[in-house]
TIVEXKE-771777 format. One record per residue: x, y, z of N, C-alpha, C, O in turn; residue in one letter. Coordinates in nm, 2 decimals. Layout:
! residues N
<tinu><n_px>X</n_px><n_py>Y</n_py><n_pz>Z</n_pz><ca_px>X</ca_px><ca_py>Y</ca_py><ca_pz>Z</ca_pz><c_px>X</c_px><c_py>Y</c_py><c_pz>Z</c_pz><o_px>X</o_px><o_py>Y</o_py><o_pz>Z</o_pz><type>A</type></tinu>
...
***
This chain:
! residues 70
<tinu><n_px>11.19</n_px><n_py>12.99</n_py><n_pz>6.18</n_pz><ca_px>11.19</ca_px><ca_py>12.97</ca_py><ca_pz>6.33</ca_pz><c_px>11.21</c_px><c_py>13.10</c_py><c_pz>6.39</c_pz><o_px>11.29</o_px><o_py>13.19</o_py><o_pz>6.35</o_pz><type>X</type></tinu>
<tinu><n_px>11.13</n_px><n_py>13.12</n_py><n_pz>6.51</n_pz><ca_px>11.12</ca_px><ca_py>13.25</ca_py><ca_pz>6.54</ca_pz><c_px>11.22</c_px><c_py>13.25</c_py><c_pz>6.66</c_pz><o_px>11.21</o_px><o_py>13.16</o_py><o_pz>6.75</o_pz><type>X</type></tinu>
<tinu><n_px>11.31</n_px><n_py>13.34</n_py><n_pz>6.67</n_pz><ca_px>11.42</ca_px><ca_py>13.39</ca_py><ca_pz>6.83</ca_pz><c_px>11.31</c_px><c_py>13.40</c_py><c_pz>6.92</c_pz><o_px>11.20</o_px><o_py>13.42</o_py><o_pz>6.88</o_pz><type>X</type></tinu>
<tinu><n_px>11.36</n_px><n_py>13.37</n_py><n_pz>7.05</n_pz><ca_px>11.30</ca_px><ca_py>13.43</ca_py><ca_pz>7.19</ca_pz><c_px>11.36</c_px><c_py>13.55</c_py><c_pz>7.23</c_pz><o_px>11.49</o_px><o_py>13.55</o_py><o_pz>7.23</o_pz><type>X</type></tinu>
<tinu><n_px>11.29</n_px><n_py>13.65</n_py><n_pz>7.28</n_pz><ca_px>11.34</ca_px><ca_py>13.75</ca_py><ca_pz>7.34</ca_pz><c_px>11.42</c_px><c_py>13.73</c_py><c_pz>7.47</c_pz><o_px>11.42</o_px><o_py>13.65</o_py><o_pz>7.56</o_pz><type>X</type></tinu>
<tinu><n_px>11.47</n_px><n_py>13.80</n_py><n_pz>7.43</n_pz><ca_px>11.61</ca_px><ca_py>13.83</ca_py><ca_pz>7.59</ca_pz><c_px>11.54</c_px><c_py>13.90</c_py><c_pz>7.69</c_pz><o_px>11.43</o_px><o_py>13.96</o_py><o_pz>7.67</o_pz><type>X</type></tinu>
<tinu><n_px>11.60</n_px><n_py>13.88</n_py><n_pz>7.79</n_pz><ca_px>11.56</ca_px><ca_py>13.93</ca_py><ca_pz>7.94</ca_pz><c_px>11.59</c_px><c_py>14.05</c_py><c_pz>7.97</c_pz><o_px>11.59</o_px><o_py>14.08</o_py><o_pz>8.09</o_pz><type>X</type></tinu>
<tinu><n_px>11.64</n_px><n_py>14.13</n_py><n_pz>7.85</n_pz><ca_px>11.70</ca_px><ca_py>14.25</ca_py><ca_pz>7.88</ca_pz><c_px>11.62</c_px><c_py>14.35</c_py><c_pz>7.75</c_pz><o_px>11.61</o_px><o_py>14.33</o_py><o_pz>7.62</o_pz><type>X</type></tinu>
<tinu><n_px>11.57</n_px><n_py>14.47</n_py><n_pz>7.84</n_pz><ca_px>11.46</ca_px><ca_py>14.55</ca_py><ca_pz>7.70</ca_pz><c_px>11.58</c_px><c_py>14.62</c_py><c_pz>7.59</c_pz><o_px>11.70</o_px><o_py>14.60</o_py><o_pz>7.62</o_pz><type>X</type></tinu>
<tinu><n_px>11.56</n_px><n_py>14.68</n_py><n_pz>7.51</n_pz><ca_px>11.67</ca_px><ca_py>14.76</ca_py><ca_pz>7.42</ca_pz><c_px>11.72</c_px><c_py>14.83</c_py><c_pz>7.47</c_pz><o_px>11.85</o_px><o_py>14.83</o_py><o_pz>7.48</o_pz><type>X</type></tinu>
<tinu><n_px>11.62</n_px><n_py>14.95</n_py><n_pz>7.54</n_pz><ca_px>11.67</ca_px><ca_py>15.06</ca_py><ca_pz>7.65</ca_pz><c_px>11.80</c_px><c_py>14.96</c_py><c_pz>7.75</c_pz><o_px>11.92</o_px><o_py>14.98</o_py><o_pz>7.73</o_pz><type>X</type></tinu>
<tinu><n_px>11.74</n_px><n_py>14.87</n_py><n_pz>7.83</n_pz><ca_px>11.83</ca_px><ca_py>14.80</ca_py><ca_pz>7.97</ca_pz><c_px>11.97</c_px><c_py>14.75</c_py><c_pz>7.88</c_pz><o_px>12.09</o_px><o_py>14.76</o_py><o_pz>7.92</o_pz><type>X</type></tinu>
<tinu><n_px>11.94</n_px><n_py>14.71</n_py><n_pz>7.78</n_pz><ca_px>12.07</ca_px><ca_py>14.65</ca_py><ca_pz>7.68</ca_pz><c_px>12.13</c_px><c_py>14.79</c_py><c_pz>7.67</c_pz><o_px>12.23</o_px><o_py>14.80</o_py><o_pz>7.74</o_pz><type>X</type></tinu>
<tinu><n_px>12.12</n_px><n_py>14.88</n_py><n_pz>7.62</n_pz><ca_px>12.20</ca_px><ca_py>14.99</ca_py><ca_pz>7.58</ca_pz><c_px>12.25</c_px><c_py>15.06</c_py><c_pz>7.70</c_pz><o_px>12.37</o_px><o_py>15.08</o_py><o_pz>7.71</o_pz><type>X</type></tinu>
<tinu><n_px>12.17</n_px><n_py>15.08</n_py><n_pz>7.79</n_pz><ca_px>12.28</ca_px><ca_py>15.10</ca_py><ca_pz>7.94</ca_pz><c_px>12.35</c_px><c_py>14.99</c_py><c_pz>7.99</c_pz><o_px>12.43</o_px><o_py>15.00</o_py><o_pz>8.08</o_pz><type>X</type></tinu>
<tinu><n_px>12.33</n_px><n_py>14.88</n_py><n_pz>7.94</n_pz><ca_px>12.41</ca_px><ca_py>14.77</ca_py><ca_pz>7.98</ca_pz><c_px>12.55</c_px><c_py>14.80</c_py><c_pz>7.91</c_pz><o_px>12.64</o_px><o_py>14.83</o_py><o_pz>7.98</o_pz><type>X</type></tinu>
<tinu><n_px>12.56</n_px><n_py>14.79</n_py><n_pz>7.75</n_pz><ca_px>12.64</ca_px><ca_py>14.81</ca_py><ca_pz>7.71</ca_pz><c_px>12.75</c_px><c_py>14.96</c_py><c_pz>7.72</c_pz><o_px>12.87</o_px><o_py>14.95</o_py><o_pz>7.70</o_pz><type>X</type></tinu>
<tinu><n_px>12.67</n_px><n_py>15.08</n_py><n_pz>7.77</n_pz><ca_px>12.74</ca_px><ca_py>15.17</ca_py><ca_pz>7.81</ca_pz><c_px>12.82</c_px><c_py>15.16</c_py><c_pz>7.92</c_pz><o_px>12.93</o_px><o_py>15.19</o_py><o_pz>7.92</o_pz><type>X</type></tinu>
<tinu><n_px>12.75</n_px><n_py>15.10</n_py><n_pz>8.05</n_pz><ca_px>12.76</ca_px><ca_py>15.04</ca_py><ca_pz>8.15</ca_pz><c_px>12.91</c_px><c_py>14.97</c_py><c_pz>8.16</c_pz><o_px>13.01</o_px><o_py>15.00</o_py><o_pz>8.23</o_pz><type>X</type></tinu>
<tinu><n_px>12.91</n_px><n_py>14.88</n_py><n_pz>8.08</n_pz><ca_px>13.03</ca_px><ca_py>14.80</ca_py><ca_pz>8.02</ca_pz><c_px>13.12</c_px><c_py>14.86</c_py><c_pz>7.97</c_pz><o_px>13.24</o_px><o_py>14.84</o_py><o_pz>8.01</o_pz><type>X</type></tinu>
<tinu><n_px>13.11</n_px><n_py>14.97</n_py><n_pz>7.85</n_pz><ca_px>13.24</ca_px><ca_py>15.05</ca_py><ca_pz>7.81</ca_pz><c_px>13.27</c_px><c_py>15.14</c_py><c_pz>7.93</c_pz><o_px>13.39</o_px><o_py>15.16</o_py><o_pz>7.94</o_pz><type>X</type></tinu>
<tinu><n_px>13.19</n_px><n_py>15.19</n_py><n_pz>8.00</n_pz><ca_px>13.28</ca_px><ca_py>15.31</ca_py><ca_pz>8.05</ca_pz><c_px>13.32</c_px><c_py>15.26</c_py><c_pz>8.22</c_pz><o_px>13.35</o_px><o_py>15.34</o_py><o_pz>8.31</o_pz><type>X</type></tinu>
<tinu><n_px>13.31</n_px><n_py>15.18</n_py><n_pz>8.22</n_pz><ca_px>13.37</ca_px><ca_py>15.05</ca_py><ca_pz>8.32</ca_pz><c_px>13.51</c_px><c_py>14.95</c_py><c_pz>8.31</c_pz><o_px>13.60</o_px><o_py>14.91</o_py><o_pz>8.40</o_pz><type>X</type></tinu>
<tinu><n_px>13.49</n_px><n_py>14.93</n_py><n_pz>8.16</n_pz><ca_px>13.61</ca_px><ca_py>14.90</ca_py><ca_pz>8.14</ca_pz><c_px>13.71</c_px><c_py>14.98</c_py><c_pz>8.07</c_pz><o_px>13.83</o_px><o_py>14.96</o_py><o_pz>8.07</o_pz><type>X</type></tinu>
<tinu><n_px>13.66</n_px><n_py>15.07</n_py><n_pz>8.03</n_pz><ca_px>13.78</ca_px><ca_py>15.25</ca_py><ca_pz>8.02</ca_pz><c_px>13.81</c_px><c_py>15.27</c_py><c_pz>8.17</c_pz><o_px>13.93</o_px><o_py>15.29</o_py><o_pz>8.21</o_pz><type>X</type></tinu>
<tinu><n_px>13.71</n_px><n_py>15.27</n_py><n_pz>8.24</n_pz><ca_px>13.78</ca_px><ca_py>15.35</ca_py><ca_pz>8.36</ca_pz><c_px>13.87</c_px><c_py>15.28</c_py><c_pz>8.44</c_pz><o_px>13.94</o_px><o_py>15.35</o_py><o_pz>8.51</o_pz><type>X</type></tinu>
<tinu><n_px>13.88</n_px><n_py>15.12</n_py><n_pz>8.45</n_pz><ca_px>13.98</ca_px><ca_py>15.02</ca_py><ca_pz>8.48</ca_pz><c_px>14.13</c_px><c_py>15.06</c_py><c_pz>8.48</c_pz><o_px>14.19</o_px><o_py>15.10</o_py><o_pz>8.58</o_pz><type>X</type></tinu>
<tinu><n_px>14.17</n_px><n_py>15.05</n_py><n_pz>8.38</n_pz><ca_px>14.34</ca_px><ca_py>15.10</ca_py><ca_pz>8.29</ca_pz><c_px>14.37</c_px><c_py>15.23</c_py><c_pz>8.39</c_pz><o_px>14.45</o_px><o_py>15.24</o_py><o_pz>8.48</o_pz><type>X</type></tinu>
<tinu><n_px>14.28</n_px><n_py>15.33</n_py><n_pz>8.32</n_pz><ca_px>14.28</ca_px><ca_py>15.48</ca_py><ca_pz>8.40</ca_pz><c_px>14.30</c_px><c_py>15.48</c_py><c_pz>8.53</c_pz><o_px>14.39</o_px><o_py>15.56</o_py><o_pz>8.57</o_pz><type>X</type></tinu>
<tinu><n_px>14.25</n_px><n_py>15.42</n_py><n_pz>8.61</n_pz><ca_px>14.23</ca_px><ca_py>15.44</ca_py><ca_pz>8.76</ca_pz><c_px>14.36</c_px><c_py>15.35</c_py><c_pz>8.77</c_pz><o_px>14.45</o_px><o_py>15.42</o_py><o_pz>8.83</o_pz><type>X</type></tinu>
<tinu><n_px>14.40</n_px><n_py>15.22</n_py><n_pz>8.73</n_pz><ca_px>14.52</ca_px><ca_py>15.15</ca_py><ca_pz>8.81</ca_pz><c_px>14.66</c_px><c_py>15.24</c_py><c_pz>8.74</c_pz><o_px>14.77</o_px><o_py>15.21</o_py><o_pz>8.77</o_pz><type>X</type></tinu>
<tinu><n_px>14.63</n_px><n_py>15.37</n_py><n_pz>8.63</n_pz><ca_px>14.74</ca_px><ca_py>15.44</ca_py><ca_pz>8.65</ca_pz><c_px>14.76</c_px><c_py>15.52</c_py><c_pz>8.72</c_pz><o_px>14.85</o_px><o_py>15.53</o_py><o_pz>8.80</o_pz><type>X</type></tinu>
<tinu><n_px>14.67</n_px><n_py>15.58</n_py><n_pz>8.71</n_pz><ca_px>14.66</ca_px><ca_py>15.70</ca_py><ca_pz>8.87</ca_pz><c_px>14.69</c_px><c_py>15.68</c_py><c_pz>8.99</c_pz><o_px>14.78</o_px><o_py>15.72</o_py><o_pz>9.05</o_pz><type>X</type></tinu>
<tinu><n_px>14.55</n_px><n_py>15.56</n_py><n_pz>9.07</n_pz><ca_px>14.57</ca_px><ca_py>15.51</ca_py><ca_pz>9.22</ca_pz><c_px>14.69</c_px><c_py>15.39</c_py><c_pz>9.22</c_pz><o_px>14.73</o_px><o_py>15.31</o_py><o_pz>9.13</o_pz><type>X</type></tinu>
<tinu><n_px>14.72</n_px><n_py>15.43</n_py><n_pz>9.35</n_pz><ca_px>14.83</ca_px><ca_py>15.32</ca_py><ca_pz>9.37</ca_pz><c_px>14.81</c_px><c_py>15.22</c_py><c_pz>9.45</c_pz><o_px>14.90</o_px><o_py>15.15</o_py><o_pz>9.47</o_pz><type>X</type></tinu>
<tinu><n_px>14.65</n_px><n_py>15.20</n_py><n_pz>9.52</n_pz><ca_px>14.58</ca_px><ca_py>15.13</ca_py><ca_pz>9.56</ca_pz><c_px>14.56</c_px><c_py>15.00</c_py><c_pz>9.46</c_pz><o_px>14.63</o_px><o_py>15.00</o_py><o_pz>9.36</o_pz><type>X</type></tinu>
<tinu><n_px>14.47</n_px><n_py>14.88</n_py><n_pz>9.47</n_pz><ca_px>14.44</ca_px><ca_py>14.81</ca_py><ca_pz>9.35</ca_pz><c_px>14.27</c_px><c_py>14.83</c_py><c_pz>9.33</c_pz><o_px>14.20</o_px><o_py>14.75</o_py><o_pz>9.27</o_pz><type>X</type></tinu>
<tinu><n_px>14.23</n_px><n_py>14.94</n_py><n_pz>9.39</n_pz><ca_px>14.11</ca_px><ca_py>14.97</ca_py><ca_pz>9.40</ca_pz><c_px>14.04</c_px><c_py>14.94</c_py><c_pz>9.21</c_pz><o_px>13.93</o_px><o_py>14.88</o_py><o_pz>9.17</o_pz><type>X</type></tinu>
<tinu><n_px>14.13</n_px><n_py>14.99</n_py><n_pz>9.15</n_pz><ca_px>14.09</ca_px><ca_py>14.95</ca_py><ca_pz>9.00</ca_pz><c_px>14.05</c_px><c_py>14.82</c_py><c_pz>9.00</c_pz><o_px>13.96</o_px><o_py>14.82</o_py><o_pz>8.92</o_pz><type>X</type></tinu>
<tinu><n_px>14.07</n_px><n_py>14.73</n_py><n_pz>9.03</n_pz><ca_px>13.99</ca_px><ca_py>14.61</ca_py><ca_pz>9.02</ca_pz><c_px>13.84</c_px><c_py>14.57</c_py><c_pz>9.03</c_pz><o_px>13.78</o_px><o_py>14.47</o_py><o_pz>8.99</o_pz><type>X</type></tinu>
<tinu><n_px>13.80</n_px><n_py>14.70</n_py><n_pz>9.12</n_pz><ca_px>13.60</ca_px><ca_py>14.66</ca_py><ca_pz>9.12</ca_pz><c_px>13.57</c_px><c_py>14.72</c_py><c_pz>9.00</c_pz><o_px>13.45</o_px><o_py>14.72</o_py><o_pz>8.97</o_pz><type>X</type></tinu>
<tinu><n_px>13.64</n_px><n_py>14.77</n_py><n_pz>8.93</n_pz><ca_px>13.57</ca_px><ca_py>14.86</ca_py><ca_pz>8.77</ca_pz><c_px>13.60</c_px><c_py>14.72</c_py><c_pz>8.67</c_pz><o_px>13.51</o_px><o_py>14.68</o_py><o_pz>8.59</o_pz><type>X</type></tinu>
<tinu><n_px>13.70</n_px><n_py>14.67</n_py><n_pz>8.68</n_pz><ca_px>13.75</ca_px><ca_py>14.55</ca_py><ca_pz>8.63</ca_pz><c_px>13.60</c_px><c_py>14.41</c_py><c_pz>8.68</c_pz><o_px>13.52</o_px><o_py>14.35</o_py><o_pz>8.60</o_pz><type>X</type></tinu>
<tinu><n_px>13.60</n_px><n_py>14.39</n_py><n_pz>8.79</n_pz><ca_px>13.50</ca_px><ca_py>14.32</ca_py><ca_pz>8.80</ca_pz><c_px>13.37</c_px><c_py>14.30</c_py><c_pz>8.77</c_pz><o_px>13.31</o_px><o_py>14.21</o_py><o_pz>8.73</o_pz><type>X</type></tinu>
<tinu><n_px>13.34</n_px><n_py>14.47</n_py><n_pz>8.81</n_pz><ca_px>13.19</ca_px><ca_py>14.52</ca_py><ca_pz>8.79</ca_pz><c_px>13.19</c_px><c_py>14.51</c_py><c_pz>8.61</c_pz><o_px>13.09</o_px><o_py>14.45</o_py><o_pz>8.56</o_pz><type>X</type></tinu>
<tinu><n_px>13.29</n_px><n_py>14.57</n_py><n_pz>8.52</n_pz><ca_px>13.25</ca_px><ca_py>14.53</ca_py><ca_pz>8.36</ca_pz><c_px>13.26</c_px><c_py>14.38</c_py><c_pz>8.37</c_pz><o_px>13.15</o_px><o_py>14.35</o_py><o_pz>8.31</o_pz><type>X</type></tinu>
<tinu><n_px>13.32</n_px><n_py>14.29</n_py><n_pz>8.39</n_pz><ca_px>13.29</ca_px><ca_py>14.14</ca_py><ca_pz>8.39</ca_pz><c_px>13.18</c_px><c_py>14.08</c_py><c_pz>8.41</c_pz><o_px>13.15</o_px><o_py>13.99</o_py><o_pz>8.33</o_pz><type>X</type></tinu>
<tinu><n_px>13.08</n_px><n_py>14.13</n_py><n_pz>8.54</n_pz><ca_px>12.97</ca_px><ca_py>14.13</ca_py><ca_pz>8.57</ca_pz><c_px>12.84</c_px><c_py>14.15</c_py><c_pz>8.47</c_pz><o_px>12.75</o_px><o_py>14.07</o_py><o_pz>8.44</o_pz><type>X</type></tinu>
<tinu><n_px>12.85</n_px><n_py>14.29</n_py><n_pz>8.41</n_pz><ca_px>12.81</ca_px><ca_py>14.33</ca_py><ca_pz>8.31</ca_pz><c_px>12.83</c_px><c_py>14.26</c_py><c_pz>8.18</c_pz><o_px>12.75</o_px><o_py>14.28</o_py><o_pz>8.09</o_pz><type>X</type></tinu>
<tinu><n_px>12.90</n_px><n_py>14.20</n_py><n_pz>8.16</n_pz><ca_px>12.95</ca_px><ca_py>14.14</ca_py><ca_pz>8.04</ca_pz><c_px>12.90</c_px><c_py>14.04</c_py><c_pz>8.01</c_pz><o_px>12.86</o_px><o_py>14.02</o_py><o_pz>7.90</o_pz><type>X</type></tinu>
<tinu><n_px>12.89</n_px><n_py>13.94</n_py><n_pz>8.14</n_pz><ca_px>12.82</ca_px><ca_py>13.84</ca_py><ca_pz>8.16</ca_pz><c_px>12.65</c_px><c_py>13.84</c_py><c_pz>8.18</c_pz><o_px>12.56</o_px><o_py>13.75</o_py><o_pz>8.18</o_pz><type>X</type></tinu>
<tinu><n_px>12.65</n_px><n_py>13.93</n_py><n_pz>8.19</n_pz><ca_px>12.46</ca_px><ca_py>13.97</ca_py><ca_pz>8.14</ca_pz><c_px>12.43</c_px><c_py>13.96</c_py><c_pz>8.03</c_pz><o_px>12.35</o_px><o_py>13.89</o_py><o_pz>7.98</o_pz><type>X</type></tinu>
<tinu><n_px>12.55</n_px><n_py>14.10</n_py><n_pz>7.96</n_pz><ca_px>12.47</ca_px><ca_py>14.08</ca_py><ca_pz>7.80</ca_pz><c_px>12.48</c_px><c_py>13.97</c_py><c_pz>7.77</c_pz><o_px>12.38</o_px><o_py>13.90</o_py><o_pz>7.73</o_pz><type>X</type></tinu>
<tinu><n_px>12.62</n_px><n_py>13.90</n_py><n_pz>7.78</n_pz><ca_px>12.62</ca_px><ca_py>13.72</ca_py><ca_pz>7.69</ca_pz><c_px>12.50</c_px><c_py>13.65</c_py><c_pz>7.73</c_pz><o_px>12.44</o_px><o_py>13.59</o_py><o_pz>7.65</o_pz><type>X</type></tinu>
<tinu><n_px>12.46</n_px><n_py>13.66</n_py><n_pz>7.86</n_pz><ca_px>12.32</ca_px><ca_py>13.58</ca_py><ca_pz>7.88</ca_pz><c_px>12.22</c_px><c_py>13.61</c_py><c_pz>7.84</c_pz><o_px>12.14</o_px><o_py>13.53</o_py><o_pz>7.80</o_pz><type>X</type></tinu>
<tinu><n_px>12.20</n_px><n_py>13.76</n_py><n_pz>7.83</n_pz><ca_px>12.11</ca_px><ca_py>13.80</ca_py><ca_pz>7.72</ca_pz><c_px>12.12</c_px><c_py>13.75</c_py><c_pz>7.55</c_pz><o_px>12.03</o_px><o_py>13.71</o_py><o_pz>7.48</o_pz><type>X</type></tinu>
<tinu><n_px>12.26</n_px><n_py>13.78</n_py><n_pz>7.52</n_pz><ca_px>12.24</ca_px><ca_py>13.73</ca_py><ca_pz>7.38</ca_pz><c_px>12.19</c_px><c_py>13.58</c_py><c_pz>7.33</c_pz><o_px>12.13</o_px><o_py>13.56</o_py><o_pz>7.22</o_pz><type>X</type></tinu>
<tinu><n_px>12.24</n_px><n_py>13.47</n_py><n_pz>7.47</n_pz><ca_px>12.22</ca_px><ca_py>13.32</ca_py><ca_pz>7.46</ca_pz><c_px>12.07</c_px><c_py>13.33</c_py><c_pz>7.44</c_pz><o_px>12.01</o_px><o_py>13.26</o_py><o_pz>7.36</o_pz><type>X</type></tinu>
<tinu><n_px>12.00</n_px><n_py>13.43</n_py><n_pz>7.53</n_pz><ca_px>11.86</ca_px><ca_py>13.38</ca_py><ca_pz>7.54</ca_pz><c_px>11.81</c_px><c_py>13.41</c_py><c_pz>7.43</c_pz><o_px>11.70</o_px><o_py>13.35</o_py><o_pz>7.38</o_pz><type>X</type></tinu>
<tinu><n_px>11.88</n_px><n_py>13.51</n_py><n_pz>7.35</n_pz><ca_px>11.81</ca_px><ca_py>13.58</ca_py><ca_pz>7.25</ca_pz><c_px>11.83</c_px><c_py>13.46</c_py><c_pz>7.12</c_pz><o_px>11.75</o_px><o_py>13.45</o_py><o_pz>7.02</o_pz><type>X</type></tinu>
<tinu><n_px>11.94</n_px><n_py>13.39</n_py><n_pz>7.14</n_pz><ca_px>11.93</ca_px><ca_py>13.31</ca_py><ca_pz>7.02</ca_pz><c_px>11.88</c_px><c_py>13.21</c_py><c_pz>6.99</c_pz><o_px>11.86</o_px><o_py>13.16</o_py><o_pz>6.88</o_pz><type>X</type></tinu>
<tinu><n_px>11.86</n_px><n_py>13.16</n_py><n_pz>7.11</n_pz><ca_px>11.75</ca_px><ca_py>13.02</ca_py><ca_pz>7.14</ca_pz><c_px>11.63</c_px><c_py>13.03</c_py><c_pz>7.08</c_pz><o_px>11.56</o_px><o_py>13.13</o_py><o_pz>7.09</o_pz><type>X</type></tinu>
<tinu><n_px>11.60</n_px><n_py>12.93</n_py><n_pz>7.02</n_pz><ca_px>11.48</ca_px><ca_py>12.97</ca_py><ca_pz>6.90</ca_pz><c_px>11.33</c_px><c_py>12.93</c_py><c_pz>7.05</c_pz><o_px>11.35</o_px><o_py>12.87</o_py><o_pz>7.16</o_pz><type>X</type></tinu>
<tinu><n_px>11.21</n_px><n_py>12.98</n_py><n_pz>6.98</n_pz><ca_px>11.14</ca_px><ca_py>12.98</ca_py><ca_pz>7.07</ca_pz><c_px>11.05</c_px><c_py>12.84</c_py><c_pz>7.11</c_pz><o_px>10.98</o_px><o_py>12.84</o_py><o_pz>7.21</o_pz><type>X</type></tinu>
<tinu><n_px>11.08</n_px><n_py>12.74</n_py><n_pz>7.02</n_pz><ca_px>11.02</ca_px><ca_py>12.60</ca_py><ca_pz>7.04</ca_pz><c_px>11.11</c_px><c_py>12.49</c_py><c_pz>7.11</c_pz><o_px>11.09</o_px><o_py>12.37</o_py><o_pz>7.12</o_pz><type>X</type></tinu>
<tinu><n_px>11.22</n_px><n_py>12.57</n_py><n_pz>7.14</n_pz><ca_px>11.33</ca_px><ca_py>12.45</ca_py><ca_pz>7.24</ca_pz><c_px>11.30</c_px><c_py>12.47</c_py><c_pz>7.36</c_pz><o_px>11.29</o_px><o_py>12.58</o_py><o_pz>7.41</o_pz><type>X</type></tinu>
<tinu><n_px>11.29</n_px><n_py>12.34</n_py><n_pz>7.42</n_pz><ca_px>11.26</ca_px><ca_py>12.34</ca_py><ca_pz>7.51</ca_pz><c_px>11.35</c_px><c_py>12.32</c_py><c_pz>7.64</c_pz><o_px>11.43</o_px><o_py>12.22</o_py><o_pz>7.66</o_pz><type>X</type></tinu>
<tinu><n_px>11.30</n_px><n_py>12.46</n_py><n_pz>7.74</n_pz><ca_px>11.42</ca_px><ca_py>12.50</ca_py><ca_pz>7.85</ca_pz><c_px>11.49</c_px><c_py>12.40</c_py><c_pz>7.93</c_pz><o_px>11.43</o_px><o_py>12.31</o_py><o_pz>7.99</o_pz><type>X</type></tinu>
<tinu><n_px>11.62</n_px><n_py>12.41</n_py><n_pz>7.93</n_pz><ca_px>11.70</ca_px><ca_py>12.32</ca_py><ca_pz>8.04</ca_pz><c_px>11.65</c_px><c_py>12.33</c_py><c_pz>8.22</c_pz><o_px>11.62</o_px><o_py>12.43</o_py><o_pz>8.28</o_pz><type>X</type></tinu>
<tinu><n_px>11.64</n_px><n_py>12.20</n_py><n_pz>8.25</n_pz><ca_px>11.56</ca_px><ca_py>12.23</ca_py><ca_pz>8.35</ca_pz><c_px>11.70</c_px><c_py>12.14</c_py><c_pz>8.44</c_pz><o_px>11.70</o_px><o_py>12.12</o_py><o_pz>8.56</o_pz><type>X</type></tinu>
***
């Protein structure tokens, strides 16, 4: 049974995942420093990100003869 490709190229996946680490590194960091809660959109923005790749991985594991939820 053959996988379907994800919606995301290798290239887009690997800034995705960079995207995500150095997003949620910079979270922790920033809410020690500022005393704002401005750390929270680094916190969101990797959630965001996070929730791509998982959607990419879902699509990726879906074999390619099931047929899409409509």
């Amino acid at each position: 049974m053959h996988q379907a490709p994800g919606f995301l190229s290798a290239r887009q996946r690997r800034w995705a995942w960079l995207g995500f680490l150095l997003t949620a590194l910079q979270a922790p960091v920033s809410a020690r420093l500022v005393e704002d809660g401005s750390w929270l959109f680094s916190l969101c923005v990797s959630l965001m990100v996070a929730t791509v790749i998982l959607a990419d991985d879902a699509t990726r594991r879906r074999p390619v003869d099931a047929n899409p939820v409509e």
